[in-house]
N, CA and C atoms as an extended XYZ file, in Angstrom:
534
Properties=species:S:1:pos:R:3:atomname:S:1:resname:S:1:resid:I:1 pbc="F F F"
N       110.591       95.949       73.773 N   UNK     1
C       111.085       95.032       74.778 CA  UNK     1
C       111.168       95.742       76.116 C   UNK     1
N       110.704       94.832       77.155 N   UNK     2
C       110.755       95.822       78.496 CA  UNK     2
C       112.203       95.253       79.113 C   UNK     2
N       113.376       95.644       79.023 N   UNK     3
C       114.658       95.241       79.374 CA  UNK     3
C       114.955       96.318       80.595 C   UNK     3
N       115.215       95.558       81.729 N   UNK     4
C       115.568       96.812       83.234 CA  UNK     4
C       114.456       96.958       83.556 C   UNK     4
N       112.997       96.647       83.169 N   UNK     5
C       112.046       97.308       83.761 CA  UNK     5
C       112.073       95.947       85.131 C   UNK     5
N       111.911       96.356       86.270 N   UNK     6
C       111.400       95.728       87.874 CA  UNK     6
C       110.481       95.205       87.737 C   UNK     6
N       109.552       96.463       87.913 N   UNK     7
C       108.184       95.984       88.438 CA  UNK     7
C       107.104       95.540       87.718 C   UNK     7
N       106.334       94.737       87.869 N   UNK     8
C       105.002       94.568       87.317 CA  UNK     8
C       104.258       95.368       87.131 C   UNK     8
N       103.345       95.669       85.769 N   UNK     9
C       102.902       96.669       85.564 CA  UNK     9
C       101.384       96.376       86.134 C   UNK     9
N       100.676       95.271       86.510 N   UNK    10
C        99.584       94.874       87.276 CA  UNK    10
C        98.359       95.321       86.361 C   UNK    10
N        98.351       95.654       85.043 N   UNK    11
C        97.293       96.315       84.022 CA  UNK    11
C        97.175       97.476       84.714 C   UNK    11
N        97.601       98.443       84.905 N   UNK    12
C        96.983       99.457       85.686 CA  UNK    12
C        97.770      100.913       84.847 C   UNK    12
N        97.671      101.829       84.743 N   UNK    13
C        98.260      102.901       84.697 CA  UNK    13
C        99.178      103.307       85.890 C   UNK    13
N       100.486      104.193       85.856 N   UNK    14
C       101.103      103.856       87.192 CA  UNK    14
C       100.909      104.803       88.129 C   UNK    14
N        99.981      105.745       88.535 N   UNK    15
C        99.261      106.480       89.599 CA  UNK    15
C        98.443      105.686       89.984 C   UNK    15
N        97.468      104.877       89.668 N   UNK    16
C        96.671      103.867       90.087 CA  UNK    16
C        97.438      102.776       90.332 C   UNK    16
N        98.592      102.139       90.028 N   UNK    17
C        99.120      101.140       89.990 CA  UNK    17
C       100.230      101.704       91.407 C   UNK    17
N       100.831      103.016       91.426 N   UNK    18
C       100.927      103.252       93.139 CA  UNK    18
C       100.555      103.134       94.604 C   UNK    18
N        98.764      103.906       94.000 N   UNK    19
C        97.806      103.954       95.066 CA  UNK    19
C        97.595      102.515       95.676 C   UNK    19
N        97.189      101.614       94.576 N   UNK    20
C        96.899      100.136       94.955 CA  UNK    20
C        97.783       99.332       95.581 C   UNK    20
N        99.467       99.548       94.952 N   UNK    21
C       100.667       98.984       96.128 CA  UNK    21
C       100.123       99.622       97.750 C   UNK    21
N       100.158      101.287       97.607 N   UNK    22
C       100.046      101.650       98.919 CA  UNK    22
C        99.053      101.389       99.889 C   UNK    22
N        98.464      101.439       98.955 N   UNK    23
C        96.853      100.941       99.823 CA  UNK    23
C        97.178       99.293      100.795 C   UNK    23
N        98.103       98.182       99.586 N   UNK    24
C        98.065       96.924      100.143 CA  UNK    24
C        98.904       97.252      101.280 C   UNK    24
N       100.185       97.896      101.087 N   UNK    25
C       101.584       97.772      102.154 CA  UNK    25
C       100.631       98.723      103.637 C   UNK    25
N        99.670       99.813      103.196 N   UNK    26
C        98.922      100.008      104.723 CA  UNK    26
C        97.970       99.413      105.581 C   UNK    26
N        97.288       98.316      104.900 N   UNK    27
C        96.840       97.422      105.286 CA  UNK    27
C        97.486       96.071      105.719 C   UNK    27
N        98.508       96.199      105.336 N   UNK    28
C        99.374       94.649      106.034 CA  UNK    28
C        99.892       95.074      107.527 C   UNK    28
N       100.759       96.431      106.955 N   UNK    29
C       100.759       97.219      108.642 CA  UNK    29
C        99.776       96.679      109.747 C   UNK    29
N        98.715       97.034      109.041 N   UNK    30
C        97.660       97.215      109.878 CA  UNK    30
C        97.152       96.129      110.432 C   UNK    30
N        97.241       95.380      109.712 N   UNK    31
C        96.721       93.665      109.546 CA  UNK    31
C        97.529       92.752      110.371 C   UNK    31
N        98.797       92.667      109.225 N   UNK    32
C        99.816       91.369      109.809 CA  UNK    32
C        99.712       91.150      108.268 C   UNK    32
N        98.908       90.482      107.911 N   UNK    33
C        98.702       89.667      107.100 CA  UNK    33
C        97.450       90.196      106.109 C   UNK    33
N        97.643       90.261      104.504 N   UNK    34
C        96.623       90.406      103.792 CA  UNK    34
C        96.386       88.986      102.579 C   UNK    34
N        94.978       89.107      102.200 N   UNK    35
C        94.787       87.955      100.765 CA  UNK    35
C        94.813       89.095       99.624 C   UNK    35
N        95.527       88.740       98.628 N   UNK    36
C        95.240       88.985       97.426 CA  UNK    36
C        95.730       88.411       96.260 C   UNK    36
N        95.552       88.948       95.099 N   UNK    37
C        96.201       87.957       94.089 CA  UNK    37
C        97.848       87.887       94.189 C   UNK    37
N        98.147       86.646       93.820 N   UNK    38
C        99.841       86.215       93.348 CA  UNK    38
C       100.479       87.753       93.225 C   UNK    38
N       100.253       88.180       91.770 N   UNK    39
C       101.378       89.656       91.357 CA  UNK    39
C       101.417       90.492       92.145 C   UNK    39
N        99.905       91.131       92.226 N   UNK    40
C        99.657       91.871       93.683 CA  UNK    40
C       100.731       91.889       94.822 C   UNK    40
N       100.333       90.485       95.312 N   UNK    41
C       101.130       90.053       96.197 CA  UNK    41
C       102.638       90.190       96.460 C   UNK    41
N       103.414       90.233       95.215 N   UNK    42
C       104.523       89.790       95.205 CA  UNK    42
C       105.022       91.247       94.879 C   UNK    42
N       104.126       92.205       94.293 N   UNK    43
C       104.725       93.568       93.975 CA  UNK    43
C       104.614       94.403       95.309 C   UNK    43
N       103.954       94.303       96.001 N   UNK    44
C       103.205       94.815       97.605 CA  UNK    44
C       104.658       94.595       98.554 C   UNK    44
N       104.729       93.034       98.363 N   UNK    45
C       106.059       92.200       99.173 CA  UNK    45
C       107.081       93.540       99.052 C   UNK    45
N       107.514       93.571       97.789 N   UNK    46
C       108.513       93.839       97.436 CA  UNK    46
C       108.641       96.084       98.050 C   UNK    46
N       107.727       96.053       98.174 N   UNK    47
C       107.305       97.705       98.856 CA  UNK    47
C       107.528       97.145      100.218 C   UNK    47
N       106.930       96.436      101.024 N   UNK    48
C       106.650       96.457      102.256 CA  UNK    48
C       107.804       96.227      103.080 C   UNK    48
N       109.240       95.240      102.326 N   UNK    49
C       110.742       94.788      102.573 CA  UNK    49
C       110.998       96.168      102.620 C   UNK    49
N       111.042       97.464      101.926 N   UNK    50
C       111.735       98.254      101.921 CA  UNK    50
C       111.245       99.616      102.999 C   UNK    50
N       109.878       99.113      103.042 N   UNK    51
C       109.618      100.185      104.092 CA  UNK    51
C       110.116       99.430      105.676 C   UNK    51
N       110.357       97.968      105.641 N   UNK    52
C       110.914       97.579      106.909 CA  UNK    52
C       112.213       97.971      107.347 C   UNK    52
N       112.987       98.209      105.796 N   UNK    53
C       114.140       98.653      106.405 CA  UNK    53
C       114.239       99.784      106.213 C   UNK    53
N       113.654      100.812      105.981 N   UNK    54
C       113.436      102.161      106.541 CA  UNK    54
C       113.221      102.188      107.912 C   UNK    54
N       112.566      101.581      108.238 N   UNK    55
C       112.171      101.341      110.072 CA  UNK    55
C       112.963      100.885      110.540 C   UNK    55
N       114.394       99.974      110.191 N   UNK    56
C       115.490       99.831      111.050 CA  UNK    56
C       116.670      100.690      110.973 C   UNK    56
N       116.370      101.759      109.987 N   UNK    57
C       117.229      103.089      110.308 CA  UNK    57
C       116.873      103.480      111.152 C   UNK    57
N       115.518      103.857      111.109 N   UNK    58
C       115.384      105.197      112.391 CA  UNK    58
C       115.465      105.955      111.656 C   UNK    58
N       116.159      107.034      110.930 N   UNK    59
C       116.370      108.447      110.579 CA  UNK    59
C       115.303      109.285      110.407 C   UNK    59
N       115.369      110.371      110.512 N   UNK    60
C       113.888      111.027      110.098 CA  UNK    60
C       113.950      111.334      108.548 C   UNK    60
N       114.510      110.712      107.943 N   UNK    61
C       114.429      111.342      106.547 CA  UNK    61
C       113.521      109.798      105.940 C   UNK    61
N       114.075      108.696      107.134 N   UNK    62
C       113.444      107.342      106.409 CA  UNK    62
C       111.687      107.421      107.027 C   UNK    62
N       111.839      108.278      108.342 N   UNK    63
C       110.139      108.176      108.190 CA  UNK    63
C       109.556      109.434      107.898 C   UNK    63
N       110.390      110.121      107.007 N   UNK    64
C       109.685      110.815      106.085 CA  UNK    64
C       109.101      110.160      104.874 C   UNK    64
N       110.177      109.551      104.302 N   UNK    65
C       110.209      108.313      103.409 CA  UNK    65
C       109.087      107.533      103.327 C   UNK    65
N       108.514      107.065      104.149 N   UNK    66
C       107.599      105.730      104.806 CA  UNK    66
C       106.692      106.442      104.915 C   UNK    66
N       106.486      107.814      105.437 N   UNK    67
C       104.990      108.680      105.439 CA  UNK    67
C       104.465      108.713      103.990 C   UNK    67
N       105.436      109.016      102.981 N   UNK    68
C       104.987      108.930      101.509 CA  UNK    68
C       104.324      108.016      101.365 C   UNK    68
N       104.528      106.785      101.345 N   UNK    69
C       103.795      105.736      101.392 CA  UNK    69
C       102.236      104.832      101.892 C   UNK    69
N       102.668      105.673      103.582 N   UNK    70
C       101.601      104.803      104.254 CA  UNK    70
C       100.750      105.882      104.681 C   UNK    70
N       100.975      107.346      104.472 N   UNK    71
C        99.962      108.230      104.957 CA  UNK    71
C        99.468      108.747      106.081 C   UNK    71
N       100.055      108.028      106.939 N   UNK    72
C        99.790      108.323      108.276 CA  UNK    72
C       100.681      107.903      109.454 C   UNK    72
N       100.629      108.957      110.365 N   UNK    73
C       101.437      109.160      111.257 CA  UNK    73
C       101.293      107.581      112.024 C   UNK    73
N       100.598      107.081      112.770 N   UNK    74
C        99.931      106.091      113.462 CA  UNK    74
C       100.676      105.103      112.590 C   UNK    74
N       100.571      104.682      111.519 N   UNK    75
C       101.208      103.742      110.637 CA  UNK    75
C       102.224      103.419      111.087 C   UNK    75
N       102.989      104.943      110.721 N   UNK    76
C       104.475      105.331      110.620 CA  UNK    76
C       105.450      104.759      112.082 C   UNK    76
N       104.581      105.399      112.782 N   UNK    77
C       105.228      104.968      114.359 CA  UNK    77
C       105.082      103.395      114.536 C   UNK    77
N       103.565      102.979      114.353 N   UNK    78
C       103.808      101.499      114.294 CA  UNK    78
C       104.715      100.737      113.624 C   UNK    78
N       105.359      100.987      112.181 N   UNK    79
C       105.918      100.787      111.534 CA  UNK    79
C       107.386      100.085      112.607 C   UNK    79
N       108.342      101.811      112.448 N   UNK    80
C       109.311      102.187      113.567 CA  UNK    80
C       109.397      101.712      114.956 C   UNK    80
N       108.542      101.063      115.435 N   UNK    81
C       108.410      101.079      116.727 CA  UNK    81
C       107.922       99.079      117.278 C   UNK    81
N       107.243       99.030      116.520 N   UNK    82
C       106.457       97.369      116.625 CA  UNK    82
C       106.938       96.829      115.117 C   UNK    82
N       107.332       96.825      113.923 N   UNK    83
C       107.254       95.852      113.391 CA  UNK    83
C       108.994       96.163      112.795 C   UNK    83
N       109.248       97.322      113.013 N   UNK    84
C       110.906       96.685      112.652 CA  UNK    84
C       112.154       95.811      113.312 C   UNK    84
N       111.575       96.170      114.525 N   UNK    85
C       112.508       95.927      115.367 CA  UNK    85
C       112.665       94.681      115.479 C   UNK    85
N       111.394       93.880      115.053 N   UNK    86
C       111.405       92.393      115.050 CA  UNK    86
C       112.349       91.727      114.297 C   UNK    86
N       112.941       92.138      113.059 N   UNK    87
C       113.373       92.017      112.284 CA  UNK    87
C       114.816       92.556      111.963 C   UNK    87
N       115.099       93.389      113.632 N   UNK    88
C       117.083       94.084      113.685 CA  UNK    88
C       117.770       93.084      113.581 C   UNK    88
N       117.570       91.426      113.879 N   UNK    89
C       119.256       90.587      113.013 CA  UNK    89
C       118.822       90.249      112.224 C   UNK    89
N       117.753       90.723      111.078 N   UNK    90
C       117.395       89.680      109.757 CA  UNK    90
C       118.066       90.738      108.431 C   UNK    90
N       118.811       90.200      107.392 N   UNK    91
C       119.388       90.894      106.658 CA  UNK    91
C       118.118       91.199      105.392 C   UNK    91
N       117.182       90.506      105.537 N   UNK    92
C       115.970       90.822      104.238 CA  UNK    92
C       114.861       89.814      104.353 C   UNK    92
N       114.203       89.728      103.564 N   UNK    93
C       113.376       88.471      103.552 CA  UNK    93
C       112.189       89.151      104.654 C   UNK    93
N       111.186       90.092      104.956 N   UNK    94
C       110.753       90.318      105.443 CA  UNK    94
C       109.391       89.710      105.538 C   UNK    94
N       108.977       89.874      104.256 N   UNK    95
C       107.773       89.671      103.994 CA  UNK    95
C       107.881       88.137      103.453 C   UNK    95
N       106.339       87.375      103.331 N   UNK    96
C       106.246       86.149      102.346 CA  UNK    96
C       105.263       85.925      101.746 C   UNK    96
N       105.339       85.198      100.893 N   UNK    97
C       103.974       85.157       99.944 CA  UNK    97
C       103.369       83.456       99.781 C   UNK    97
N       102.296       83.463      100.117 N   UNK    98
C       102.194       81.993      100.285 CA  UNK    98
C       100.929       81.694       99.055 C   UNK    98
N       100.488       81.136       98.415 N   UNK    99
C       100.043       80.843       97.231 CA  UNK    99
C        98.532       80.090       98.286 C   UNK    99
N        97.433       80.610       97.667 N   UNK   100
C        96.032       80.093       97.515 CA  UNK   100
C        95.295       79.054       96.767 C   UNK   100
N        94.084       78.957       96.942 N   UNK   101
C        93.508       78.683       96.145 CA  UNK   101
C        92.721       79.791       94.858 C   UNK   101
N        92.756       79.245       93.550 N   UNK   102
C        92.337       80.240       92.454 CA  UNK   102
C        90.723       80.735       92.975 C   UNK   102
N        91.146       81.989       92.637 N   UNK   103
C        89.509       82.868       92.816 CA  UNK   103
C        88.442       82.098       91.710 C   UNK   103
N        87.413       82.442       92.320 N   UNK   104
C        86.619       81.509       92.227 CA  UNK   104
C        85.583       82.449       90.584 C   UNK   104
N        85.429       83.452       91.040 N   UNK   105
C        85.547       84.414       89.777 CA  UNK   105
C        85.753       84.356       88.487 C   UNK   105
N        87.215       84.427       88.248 N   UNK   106
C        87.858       84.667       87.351 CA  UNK   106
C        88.998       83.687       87.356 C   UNK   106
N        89.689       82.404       88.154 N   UNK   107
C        90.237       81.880       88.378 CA  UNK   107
C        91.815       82.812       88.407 C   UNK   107
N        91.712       83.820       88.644 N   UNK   108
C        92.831       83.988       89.840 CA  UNK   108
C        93.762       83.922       90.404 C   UNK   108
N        95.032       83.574       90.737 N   UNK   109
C        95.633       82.566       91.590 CA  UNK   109
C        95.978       83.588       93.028 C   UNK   109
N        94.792       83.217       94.032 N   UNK   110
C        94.961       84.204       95.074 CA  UNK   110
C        96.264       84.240       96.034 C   UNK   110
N        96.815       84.819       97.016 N   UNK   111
C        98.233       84.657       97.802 CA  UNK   111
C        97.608       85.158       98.563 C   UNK   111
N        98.188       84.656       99.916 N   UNK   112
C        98.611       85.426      101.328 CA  UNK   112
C        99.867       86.239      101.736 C   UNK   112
N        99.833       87.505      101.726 N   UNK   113
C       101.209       87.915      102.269 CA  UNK   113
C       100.954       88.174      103.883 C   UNK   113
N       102.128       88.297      104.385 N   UNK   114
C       102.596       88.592      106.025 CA  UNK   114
C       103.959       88.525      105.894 C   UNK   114
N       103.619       89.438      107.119 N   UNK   115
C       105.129       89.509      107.640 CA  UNK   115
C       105.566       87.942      108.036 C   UNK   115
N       107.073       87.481      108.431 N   UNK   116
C       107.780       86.365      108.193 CA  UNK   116
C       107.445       85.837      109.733 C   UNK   116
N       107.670       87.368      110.953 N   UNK   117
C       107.832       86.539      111.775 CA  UNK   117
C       106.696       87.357      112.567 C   UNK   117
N       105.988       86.554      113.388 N   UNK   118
C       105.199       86.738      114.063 CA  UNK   118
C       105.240       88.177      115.195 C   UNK   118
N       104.580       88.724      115.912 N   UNK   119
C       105.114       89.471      116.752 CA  UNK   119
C       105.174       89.361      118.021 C   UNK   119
N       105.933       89.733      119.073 N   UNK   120
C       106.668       88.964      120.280 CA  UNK   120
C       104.820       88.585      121.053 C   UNK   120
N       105.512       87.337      121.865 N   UNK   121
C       103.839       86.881      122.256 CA  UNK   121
C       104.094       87.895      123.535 C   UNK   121
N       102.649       88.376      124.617 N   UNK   122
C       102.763       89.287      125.408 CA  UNK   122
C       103.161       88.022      126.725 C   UNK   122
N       103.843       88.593      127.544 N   UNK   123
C       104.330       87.712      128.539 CA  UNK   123
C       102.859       87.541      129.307 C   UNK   123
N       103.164       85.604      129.874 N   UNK   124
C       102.243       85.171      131.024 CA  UNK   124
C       102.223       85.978      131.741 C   UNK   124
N       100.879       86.090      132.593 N   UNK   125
C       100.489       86.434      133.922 CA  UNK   125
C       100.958       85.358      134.854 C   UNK   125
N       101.981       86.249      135.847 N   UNK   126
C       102.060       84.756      136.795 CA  UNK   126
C       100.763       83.644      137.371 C   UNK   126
N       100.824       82.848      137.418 N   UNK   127
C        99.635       81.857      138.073 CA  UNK   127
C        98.859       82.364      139.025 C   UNK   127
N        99.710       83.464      140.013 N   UNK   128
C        98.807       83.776      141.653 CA  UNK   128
C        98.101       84.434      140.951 C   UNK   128
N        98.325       85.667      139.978 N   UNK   129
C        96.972       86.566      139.919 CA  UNK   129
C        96.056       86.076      138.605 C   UNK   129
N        96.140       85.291      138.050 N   UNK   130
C        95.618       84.459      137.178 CA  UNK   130
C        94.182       83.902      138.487 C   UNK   130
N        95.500       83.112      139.580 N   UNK   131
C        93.761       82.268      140.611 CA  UNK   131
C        93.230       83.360      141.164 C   UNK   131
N        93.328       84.891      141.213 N   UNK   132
C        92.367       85.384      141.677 CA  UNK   132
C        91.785       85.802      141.153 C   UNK   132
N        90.265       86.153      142.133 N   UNK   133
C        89.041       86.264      141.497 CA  UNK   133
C        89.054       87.752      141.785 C   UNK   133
N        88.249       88.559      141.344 N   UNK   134
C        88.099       90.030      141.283 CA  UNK   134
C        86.755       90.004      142.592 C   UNK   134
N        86.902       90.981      143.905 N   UNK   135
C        86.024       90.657      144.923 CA  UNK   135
C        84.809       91.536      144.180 C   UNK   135
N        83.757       91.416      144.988 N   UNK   136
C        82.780       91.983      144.707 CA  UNK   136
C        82.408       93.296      145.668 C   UNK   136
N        82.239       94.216      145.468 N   UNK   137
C        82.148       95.840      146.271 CA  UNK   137
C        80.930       95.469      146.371 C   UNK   137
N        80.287       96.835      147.084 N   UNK   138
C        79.012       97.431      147.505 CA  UNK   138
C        78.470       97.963      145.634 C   UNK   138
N        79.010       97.968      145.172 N   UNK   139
C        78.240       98.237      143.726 CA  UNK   139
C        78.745       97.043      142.602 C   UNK   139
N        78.445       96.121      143.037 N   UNK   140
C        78.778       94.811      141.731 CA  UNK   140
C        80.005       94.271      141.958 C   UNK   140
N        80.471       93.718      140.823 N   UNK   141
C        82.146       92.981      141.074 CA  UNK   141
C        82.398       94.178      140.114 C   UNK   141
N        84.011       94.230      140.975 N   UNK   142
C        85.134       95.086      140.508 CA  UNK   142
C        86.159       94.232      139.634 C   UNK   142
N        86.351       95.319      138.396 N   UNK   143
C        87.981       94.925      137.512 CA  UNK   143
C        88.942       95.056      137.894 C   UNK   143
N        89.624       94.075      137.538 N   UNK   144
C        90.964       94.008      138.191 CA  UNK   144
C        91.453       95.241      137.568 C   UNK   144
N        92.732       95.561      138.526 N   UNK   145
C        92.846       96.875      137.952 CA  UNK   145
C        94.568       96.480      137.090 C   UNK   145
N        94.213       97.632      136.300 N   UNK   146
C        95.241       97.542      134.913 CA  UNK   146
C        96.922       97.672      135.202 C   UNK   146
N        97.425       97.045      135.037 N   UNK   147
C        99.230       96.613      135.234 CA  UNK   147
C        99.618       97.679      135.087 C   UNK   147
N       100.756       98.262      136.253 N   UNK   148
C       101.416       99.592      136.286 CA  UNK   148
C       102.489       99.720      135.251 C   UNK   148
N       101.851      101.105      134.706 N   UNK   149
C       102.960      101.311      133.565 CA  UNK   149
C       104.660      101.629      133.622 C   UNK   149
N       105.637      100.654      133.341 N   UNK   150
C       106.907      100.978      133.402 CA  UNK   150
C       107.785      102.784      133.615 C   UNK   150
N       108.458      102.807      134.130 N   UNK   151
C       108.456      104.336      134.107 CA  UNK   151
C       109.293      104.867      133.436 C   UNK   151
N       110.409      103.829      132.423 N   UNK   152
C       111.283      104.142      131.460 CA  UNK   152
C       110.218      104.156      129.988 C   UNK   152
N       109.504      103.521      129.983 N   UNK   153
C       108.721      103.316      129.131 CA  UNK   153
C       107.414      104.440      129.113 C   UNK   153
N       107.587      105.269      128.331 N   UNK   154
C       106.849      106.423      127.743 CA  UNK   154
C       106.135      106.617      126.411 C   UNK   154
N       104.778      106.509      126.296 N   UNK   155
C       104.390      106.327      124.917 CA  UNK   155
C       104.589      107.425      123.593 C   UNK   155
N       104.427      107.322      122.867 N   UNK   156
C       104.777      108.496      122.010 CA  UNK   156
C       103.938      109.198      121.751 C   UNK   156
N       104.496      110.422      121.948 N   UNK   157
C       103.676      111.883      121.793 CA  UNK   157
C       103.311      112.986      120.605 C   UNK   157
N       104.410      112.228      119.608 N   UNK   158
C       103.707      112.750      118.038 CA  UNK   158
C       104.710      112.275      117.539 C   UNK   158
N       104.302      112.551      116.328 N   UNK   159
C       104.951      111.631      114.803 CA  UNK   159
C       106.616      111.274      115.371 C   UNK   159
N       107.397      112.698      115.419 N   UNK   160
C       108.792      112.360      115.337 CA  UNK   160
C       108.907      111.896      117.065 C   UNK   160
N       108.455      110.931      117.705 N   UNK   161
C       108.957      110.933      119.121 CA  UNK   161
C       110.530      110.407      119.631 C   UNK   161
N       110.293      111.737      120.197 N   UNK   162
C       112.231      111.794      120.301 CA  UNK   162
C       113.193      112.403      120.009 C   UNK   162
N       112.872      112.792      118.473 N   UNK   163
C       113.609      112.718      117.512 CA  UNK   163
C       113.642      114.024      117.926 C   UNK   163
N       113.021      115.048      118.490 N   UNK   164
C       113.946      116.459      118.743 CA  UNK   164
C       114.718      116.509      119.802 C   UNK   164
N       114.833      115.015      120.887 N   UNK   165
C       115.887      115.260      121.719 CA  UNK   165
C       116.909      114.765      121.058 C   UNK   165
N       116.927      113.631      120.564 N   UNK   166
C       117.876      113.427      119.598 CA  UNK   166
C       118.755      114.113      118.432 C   UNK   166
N       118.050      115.596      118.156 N   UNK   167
C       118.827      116.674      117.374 CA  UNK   167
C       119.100      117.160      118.517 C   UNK   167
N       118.769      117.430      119.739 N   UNK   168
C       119.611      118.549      120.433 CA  UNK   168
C       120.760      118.534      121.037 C   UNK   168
N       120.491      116.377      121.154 N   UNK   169
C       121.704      115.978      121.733 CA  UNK   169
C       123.059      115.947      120.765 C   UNK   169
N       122.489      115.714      119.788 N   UNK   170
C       123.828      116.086      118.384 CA  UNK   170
C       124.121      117.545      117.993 C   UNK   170
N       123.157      117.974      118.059 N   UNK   171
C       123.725      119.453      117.924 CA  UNK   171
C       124.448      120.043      119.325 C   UNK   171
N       124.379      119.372      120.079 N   UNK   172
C       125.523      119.698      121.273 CA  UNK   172
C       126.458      118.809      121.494 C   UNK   172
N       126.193      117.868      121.321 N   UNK   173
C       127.701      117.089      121.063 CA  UNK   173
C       128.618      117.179      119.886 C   UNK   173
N       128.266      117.841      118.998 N   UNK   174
C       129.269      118.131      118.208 CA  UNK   174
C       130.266      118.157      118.047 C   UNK   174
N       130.359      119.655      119.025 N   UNK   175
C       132.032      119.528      119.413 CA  UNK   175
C       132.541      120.640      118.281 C   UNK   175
N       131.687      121.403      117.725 N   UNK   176
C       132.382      122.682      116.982 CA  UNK   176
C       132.964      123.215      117.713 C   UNK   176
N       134.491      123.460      117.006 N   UNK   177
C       135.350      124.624      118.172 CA  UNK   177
C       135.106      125.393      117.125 C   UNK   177
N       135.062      126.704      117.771 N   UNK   178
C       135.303      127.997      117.645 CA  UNK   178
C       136.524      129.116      117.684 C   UNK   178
């Protein structure tokens, strides 16, 4: 009797039956949204909820955590950075699984997973620079040129970004007396 056992065993042996969760939860990252079968689906879900709320810690031990998983740094930050934050007043429910039509194959029953909520739309261009046209130089028409980058806003510079000002600032605020 399998009594306490969670997860679906998906026919697989469970090193292969890892790889294949991980493989799905780095591709949804990547994606938004993946197709695959129902169980699949619903065992993937159930990885991908928990690496979201690893990403609304923050800690570096949780994207140590989440590197196990997704393998890569680029992931990881996307993770932390674009897809948790969407999700700081939601208590769970991250992911969803929406039911297909049966594969055509083997009949199947295929699913869609994604994330729940979309990600923030990028703000309008006001209307004035929308009506203008880009002039034309002495060598062809010119591109408009690219929106000045915020100056609080700094992109990240490797895996842990931050995160060693953030130990230095705790290791000096401490407050050990001596």
């Amino acid at each position: 009797m399998r009594h306490a056992k969670r997860n679906q065993r998906l026919s697989k042996p469970s090193d292969a039956r890892a790889a294949l969760l991980d493989g799905l939860v780095r591709s949804l990252v990547i994606h938004g949204q993946i197709q695959t079968t129902l169980a699949r689906a619903k065992e993937a879900s159930r990885l991908a909820d928990r690496l979201v709320t690893m990403g609304k810690d923050g800690s570096i031990h949780a994207r140590r955590r989440a590197f196990r998983v997704l393998q890569d740094r680029d992931l990881v930050g996307q993770l932390f950075a674009d897809i948790a934050p969407r999700f700081g007043d939601v208590p769970g429910g991250y992911t969803r699984v929406l039911r297909l039509s049966l594969r055509r194959g083997d009949g199947a029953q295929k699913a869609l997973l994604a994330f729940s909520r979309l990600p923030a739309a990028q703000p309008a261009a006001p209307a004035a620079a929308k009506a203008e046209k880009p002039s034309k130089g002495p060598s062809g028409p010119q591109k408009p040129s690219a929106p000045a980058e915020e100056p609080g806003k700094d992109k990240p510079k490797s895996f842990f970004e931050g995160l060693r000002d953030r130990w230095t600032k705790k290791k000096k605020g401490s407050g050990a007396v001596s």
